[in-house]
C-alpha positions as CSV (number, residue, x, y, z in Angstrom):
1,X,121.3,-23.5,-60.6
2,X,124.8,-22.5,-61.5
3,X,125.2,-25.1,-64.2
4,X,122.2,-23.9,-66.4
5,X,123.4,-20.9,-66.7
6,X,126.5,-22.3,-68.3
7,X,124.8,-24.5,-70.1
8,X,122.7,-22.0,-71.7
9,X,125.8,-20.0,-72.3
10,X,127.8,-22.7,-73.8
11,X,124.4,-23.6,-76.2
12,X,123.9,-19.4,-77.5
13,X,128.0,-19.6,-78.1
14,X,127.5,-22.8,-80.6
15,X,124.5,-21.8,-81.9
16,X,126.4,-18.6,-82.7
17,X,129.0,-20.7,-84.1
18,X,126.8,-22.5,-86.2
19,X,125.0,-19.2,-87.4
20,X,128.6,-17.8,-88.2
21,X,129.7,-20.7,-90.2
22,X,126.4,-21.0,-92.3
23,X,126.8,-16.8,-93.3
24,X,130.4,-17.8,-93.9
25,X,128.7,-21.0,-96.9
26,X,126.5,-18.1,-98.1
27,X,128.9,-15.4,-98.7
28,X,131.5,-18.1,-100.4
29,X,128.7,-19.3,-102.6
30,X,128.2,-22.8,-101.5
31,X,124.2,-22.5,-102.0
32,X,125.0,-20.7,-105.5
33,X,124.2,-24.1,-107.6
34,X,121.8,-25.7,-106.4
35,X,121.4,-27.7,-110.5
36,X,124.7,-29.2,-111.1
37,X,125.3,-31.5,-108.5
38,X,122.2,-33.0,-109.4
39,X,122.7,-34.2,-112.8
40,X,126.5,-34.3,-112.3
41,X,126.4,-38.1,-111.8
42,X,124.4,-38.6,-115.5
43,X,127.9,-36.9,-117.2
44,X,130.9,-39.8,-117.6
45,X,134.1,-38.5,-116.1
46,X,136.6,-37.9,-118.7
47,X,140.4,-38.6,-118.2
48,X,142.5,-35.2,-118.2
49,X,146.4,-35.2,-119.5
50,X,148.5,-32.6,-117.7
51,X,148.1,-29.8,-120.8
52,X,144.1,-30.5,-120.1
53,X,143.1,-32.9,-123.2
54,X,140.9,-34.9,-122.5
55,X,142.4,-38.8,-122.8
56,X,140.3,-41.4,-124.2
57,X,141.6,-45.0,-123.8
58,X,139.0,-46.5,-125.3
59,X,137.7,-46.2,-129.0
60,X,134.0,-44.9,-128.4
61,X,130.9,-47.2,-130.1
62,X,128.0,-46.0,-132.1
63,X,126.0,-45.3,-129.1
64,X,129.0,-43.2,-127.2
65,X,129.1,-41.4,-129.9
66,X,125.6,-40.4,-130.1
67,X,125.5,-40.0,-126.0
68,X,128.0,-37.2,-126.9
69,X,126.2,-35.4,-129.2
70,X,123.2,-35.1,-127.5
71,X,125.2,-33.8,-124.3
72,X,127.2,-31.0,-126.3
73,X,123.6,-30.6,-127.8
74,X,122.1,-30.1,-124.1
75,X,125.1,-27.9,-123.1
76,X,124.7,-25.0,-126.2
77,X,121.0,-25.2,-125.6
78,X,121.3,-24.9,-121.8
79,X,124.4,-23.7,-121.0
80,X,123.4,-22.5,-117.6
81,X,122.6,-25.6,-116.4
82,X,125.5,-27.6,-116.6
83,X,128.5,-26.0,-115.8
């Protein structure tokens, strides 16, 4: 009879752990975006240089070209959405 009791004290104290932690995400803003990571994986990852230009190592086509324009077109038309 003993051991329930500790068992049902050992399962309030990590359910209050758990409770704890997930107050802790909220107030740090984990939950806060809930868009991006969505459509994160659409964007191609660019190359940064240590002063923060961008580094291109290859010479864009026609059609990368245009897949850029229409992103910076979707970003100053929805500028909330992708951060």
């Amino acid at each position: 009879m003993e051991v329930i009791f500790v068992l049902i004290l050992i399962s309030l104290a990590v359910a209050a752990g758990f409770l704890l932690a997930y107050f802790w995400a909220m107030r740090a803003g984990q939950y806060d975006d809930d868009y991006t990571p969505a459509v994160r994986m659409l964007f191609d990852d660019e190359l940064v240089r240590n002063e923060g230009e961008p580094v291109t190592d290859y010479a864009p086509g026609p059609e990368a070209r245009e897949a850029e324009e229409v992103r910076e077109k979707d970003v100053n038309e929805h500028p909330q959405r992708i951060s």
